[in-house]
Biopython code that builds the backbone (N, CA, C, O; Angstrom):
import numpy as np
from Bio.PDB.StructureBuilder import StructureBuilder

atoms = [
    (1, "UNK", "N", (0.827, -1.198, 0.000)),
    (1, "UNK", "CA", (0.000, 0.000, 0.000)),
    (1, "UNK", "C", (0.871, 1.262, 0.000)),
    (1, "UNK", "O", (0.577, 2.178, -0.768)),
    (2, "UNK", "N", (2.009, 1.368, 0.883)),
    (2, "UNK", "CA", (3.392, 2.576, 1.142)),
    (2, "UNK", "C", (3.871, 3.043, -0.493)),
    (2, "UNK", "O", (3.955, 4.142, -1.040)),
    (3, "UNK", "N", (4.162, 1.468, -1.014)),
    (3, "UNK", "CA", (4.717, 1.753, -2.100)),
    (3, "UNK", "C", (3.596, 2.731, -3.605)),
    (3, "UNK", "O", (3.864, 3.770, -4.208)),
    (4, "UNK", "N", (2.757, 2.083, -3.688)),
    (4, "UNK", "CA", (1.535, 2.186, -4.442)),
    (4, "UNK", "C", (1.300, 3.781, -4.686)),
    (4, "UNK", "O", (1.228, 4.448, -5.719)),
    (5, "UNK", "N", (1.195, 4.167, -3.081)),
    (5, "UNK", "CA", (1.220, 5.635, -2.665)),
    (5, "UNK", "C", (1.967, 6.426, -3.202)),
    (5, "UNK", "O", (1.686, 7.377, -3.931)),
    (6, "UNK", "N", (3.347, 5.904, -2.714)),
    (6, "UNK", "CA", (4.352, 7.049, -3.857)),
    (6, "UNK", "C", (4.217, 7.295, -5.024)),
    (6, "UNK", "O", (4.092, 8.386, -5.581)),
    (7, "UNK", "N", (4.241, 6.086, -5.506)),
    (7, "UNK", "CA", (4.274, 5.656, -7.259)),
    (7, "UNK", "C", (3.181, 6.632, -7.353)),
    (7, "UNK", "O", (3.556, 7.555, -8.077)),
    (8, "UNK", "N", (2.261, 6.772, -7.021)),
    (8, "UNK", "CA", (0.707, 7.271, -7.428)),
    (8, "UNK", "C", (1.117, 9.010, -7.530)),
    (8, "UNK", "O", (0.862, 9.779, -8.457)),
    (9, "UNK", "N", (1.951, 9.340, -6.020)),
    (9, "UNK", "CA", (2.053, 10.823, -6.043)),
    (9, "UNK", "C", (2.679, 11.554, -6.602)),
    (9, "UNK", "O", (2.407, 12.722, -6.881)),
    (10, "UNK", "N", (4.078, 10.652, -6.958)),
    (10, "UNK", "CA", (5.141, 10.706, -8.104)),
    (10, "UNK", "C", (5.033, 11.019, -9.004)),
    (10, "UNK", "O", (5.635, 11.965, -9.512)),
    (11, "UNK", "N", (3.820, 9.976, -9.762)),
    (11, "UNK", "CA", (3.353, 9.788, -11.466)),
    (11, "UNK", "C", (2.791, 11.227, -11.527)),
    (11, "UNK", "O", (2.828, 12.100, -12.394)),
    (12, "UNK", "N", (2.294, 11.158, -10.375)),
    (12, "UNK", "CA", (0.654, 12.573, -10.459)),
    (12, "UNK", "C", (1.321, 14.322, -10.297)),
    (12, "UNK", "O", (0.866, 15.435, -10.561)),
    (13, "UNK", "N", (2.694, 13.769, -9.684)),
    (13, "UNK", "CA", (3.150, 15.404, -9.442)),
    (13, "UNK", "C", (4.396, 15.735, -10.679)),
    (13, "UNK", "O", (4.738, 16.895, -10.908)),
    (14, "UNK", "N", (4.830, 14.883, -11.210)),
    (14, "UNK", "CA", (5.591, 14.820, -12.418)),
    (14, "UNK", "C", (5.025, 14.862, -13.915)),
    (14, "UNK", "O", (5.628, 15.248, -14.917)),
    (15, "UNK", "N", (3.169, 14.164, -13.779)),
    (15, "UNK", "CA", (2.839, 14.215, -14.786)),
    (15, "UNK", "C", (2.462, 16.057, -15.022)),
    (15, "UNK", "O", (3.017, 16.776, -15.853)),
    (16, "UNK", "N", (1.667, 16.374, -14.296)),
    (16, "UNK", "CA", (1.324, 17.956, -14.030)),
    (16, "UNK", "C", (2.411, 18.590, -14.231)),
    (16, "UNK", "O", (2.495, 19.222, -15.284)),
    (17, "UNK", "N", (3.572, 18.604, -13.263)),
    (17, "UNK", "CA", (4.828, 19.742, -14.341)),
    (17, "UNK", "C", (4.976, 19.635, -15.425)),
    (17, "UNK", "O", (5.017, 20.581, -16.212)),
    (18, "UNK", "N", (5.124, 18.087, -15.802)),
    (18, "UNK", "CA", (5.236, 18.270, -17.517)),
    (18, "UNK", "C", (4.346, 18.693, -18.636)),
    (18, "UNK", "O", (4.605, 18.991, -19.801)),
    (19, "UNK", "N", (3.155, 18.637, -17.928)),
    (19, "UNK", "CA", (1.777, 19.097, -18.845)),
    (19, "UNK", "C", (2.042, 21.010, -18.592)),
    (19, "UNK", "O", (1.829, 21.854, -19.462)),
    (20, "UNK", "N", (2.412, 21.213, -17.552)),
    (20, "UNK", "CA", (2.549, 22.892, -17.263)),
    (20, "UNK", "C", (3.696, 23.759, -18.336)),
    (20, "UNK", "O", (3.693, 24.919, -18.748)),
    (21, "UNK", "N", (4.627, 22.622, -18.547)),
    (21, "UNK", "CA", (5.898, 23.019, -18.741)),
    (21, "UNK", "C", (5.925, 22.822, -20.050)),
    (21, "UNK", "O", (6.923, 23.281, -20.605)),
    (22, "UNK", "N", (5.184, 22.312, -20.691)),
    (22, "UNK", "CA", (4.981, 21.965, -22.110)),
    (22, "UNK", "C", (3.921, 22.800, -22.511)),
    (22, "UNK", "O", (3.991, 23.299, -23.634)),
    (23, "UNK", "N", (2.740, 23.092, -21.635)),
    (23, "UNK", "CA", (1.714, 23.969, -22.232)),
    (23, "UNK", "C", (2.342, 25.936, -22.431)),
    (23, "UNK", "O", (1.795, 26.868, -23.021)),
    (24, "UNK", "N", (3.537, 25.889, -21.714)),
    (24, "UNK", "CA", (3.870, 26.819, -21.651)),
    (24, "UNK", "C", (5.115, 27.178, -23.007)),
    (24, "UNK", "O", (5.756, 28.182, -23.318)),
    (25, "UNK", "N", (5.031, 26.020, -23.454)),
    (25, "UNK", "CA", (6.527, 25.830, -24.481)),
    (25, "UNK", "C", (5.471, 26.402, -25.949)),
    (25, "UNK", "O", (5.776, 25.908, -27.035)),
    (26, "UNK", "N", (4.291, 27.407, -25.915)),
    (26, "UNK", "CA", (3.317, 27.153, -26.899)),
    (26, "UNK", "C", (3.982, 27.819, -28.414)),
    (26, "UNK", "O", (4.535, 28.893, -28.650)),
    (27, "UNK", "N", (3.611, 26.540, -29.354)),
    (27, "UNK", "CA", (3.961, 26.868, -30.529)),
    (27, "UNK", "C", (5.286, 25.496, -30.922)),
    (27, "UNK", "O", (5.594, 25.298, -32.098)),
    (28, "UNK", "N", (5.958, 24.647, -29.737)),
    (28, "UNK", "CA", (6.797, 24.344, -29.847)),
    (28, "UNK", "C", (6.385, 22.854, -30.034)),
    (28, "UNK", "O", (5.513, 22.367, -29.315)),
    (29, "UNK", "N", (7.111, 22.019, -31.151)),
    (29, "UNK", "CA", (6.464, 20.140, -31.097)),
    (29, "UNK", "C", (7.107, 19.435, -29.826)),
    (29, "UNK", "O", (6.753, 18.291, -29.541)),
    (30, "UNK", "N", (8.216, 20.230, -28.926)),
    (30, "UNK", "CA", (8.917, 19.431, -27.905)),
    (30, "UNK", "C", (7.414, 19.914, -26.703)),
    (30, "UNK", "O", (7.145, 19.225, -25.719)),
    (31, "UNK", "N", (6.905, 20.736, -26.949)),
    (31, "UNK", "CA", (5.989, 21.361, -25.668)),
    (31, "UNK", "C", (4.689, 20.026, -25.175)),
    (31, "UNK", "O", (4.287, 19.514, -24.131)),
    (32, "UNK", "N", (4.250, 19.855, -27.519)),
    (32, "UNK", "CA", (3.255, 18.921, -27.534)),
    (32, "UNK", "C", (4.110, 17.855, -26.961)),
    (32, "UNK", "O", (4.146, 17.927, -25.733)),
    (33, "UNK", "N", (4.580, 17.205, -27.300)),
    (33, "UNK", "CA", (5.461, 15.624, -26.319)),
    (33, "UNK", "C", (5.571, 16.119, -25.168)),
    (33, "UNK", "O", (5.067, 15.299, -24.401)),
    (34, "UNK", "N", (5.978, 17.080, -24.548)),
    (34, "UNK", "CA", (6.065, 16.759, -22.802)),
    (34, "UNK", "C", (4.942, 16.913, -22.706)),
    (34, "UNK", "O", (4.653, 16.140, -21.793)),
    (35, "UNK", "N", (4.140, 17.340, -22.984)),
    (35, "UNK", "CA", (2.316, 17.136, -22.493)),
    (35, "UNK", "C", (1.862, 15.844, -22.788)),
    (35, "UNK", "O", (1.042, 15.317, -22.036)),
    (36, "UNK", "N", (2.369, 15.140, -23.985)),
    (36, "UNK", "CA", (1.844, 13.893, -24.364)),
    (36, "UNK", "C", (2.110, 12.833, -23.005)),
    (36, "UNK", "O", (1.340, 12.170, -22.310)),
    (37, "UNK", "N", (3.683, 13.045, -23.007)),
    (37, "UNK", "CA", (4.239, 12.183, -21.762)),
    (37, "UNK", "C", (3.772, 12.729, -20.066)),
    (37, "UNK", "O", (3.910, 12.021, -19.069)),
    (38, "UNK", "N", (3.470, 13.483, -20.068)),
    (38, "UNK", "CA", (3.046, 14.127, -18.892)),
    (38, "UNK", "C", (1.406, 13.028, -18.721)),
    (38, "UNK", "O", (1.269, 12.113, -17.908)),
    (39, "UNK", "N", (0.516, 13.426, -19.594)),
    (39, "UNK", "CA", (-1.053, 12.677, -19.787)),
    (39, "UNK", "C", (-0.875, 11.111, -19.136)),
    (39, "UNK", "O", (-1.419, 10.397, -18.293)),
    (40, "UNK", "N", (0.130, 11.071, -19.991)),
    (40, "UNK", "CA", (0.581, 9.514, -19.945)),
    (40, "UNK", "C", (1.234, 9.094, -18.238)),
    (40, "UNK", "O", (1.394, 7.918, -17.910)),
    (41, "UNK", "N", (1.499, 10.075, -17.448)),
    (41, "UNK", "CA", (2.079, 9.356, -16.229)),
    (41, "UNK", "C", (0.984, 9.976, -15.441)),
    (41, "UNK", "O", (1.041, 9.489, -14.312)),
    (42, "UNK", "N", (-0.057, 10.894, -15.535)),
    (42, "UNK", "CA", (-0.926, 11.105, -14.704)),
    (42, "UNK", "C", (-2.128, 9.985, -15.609)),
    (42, "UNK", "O", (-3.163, 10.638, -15.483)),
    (43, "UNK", "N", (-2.297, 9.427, -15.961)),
    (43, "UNK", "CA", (-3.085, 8.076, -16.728)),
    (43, "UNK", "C", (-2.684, 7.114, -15.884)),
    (43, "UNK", "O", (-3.540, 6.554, -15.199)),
    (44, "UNK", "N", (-1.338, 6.751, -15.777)),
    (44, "UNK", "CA", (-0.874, 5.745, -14.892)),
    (44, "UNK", "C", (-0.642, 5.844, -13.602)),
    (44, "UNK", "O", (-0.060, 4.863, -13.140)),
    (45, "UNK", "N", (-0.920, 6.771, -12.779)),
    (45, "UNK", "CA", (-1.242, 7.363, -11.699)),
    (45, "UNK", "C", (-2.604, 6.942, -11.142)),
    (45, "UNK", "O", (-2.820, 6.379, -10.069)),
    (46, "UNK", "N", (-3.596, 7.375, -12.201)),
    (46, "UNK", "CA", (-5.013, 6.610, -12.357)),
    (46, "UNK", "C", (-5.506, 5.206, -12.479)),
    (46, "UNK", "O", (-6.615, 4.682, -12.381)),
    (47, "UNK", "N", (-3.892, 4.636, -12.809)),
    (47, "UNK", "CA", (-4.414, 3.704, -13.276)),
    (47, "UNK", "C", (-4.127, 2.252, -11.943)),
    (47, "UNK", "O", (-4.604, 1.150, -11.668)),
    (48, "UNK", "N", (-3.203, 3.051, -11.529)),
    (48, "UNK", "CA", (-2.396, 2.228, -10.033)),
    (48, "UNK", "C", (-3.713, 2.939, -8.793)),
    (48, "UNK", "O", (-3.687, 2.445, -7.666)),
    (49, "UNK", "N", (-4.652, 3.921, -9.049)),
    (49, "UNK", "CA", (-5.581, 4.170, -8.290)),
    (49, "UNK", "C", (-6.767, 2.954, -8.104)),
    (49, "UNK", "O", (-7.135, 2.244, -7.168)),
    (50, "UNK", "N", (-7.122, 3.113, -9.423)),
    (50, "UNK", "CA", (-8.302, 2.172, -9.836)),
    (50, "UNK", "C", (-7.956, 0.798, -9.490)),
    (50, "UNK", "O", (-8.595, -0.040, -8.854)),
    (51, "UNK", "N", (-6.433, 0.730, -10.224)),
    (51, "UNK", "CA", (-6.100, -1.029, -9.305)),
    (51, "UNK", "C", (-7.140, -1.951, -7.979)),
    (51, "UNK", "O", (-7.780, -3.001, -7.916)),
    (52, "UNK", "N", (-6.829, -0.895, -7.155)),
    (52, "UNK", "CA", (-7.841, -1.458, -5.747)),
    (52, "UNK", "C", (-8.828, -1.988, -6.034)),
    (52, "UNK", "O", (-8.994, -3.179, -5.771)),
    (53, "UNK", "N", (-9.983, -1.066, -6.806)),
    (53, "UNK", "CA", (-11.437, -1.683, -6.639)),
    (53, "UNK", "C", (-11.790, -2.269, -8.151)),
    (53, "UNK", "O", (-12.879, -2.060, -8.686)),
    (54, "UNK", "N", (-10.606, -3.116, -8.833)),
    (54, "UNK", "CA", (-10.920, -4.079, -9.809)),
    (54, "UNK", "C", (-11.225, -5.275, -9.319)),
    (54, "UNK", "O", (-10.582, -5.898, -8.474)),
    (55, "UNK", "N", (-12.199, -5.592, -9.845)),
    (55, "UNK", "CA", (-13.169, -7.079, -9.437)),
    (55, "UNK", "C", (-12.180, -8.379, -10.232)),
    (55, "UNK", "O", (-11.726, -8.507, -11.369)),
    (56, "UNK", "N", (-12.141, -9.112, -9.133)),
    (56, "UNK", "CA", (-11.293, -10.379, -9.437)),
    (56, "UNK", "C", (-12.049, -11.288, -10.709)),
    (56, "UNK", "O", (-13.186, -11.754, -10.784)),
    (57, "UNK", "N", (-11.152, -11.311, -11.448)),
    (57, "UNK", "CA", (-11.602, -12.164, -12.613)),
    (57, "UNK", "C", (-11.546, -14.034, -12.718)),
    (57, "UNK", "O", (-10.584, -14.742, -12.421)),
    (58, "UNK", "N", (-12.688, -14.409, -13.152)),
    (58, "UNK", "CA", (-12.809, -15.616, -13.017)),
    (58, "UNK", "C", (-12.270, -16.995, -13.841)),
    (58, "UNK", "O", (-12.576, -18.116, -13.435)),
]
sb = StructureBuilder()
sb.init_structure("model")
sb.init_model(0)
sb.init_chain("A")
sb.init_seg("    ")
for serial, (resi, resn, name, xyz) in enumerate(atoms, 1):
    if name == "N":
        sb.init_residue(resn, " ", resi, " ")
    sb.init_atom(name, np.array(xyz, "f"), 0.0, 1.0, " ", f" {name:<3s}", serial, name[0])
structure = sb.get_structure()
């Protein structure tokens, strides 16, 4: 659960600078990719959230 946590706050506070830091790069194709990759670690942030309440498959 300790670990999960980090990973989660990590993904989520790294994905947001890079979406900030790229939306701010405007006009630039390196701005669009750090936003792309940014989406992409706050997605997987979401996605180590949701983990918990996935229903066991049969």
């Amino acid at each position: 659960m300790g670990l999960r946590a980090v990973l989660m706050a990590v993904f989520f506070v790294a994905g947001l600078a890079l979406i900030i830091v790229g939306w701010k790069m405007t006009g630039q194709l390196l701005g669009l990719g750090l936003m792309i990759v940014g989406l992409i670690l706050l997605l997987t942030a979401l996605l180590f959230y949701n983990k918990i309440y996935e229903e066991p498959k049969r």
